[in-house]
N, C-alpha and C positions, 0 to 999 in steps of 0.2 A: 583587461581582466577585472579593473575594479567596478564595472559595470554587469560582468557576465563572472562573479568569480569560479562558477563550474563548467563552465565553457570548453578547458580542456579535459575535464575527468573523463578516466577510462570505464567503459561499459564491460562486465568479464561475463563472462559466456562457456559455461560447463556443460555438462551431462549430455542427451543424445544431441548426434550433430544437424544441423541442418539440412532440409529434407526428410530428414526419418523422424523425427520429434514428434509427437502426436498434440501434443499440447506444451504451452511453455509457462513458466512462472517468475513473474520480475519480482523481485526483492529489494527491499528497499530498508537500509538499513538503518539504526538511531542514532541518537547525539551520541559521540564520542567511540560511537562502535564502527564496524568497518565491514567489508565485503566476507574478511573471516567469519565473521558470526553467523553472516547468512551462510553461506557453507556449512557449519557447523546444524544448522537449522534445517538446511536441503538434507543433509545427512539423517535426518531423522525421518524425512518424506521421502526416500528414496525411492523413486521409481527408474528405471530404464527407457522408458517413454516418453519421459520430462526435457526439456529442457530448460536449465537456470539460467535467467538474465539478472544481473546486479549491477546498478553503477553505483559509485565511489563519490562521496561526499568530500570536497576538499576542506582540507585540516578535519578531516571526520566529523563535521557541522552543519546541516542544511538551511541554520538560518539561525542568529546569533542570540533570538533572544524566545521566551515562551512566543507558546502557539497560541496563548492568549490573549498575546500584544495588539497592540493595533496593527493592521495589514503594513503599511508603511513602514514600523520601525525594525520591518523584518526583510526591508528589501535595499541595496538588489539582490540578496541572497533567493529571496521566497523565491522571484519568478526565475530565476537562473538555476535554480533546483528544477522546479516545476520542466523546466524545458529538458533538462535533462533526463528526467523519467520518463516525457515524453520520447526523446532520443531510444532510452531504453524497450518501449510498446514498439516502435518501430523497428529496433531491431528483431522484436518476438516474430511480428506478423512480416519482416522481410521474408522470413524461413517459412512463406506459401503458410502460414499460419492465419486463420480467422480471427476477428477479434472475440470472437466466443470461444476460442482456443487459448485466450491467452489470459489467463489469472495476474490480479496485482496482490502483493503481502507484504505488509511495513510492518514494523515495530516503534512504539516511542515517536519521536520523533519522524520516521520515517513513515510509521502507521498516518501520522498527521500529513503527512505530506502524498501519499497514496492516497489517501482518502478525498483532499483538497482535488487531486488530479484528477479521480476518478467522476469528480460532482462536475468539474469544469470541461469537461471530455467527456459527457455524458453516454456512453454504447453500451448494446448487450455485449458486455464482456464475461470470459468464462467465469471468472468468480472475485472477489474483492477480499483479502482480509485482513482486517485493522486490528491491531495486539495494543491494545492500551494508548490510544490514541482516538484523534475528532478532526474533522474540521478547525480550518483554523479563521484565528479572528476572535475579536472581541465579544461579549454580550451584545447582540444589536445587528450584527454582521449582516446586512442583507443578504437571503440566500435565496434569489431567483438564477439558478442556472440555469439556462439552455441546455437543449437536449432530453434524449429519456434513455433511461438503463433498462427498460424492455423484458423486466424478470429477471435481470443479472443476480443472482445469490450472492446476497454480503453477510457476513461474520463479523460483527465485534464483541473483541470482549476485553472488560478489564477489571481490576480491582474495585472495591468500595471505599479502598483508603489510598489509592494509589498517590501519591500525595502531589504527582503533577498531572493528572487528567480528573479534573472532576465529572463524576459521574452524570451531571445534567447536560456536558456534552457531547457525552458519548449516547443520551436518550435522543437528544437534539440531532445528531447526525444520522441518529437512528430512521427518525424522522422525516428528516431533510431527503434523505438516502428511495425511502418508500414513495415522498411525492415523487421523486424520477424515475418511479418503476421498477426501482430494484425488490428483491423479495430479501426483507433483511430477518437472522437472526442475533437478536442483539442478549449476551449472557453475562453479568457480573456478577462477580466470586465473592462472596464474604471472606476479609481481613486478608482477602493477597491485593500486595504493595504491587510495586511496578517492575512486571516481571512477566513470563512465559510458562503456563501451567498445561501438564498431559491432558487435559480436555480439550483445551485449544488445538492442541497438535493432530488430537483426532480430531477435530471439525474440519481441520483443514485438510485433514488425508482426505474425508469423507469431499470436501468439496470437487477438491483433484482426481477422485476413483469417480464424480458423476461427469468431469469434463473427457475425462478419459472413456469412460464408456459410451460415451455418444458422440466420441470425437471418428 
């Protein structure tokens, strides 16, 4: 475990059941918070067509130190995270789901950590959205990923004082995110801290009502 410490976390799995799910939405949740919140968030996107995949950070942590440590000091937590979001896509698309059917949304911490998965696991996927989070790594990160996101629709958005994601890299992923094809729009809020505001929440219904309608 001390090599893989998310190795046994449980993946939970709501809303339509498999085989009738028209599209799914993994969630991915932030430091100190839990599968609860995402529930609490699905609740607000409710669709009947959906279904929610969330796994479960153990001790509610996906990696002990900022996302803008050096890669090392953040593992084996990073990559024993990372595999298990991975775990989580797999479950989406077990359910005869495509991977353009299947959206990623993190917050916080877990915004950082969907977002790492989605650059390193480059597909058209149905849509990406990061809530106050980037890429992770240092100033200097080499970011030559393999793969292309092929028009995948990404959403970030955050604060201008958030006072753990600075704003240059959340333009920076922005960035990063466009050389792999994805079609990004990237929005920060004057004077909101780190947190989830009603415009976000419509961009994301809006992402989920276009995978749905061409699902």
């Amino acid at each position: 475990m001390a090599r893989d410490p998310h190795r046994d976390q449980p993946i939970f799995v709501w809303g339509a059941p498999p085989g009738e799910a028209r599209a799914a939405l993994v969630m991915v949740h932030g430091r100190g918070g839990s599968v609860e919140d995402m529930r609490g968030l699905a609740g607000e996107l409710d669709d009947p067509q959906l279904a929610y995949v969330a796994p479960a950070a153990a001790g509610r942590t996906w990696y002990p130190y900022s996302f803008l440590e050096p890669l090392a000091r953040n593992e084996p937590h990073l990559s024993s995270a990372l595999r298990l979001v991975g775990r989580a896509v797999e479950k989406a698309t077990g359910a005869n789901l495509p991977a353009d059917r299947v959206l990623l949304l993190g917050f916080s911490q877990g915004a950082c950590l969907a977002l790492e998965f989605t650059a390193r696991n480059a597909l058209r996927y149905g849509g990406v959205v990061g809530l106050s989070g980037g890429l992770i790594g240092p100033e200097g990160t080499p970011r030559d990923y393999p793969g292309k996101m092929d028009g995948t629709p990404v959403f970030l958005g955050c604060g201008d004082v958030d006072p753990h994601v600075p704003k240059r890299r959340v333009d920076e992923t922005a960035g990063v995110l466009e050389r792999l094809g994805a079609r990004v729009t990237e929005r920060i809020y004057p004077g909101m801290g780190h947190t989830i505001n009603a415009d976000e929440i419509t961009e994301t219904r809006s992402l989920l009502g276009a995978v749905l309608a061409g699902a």
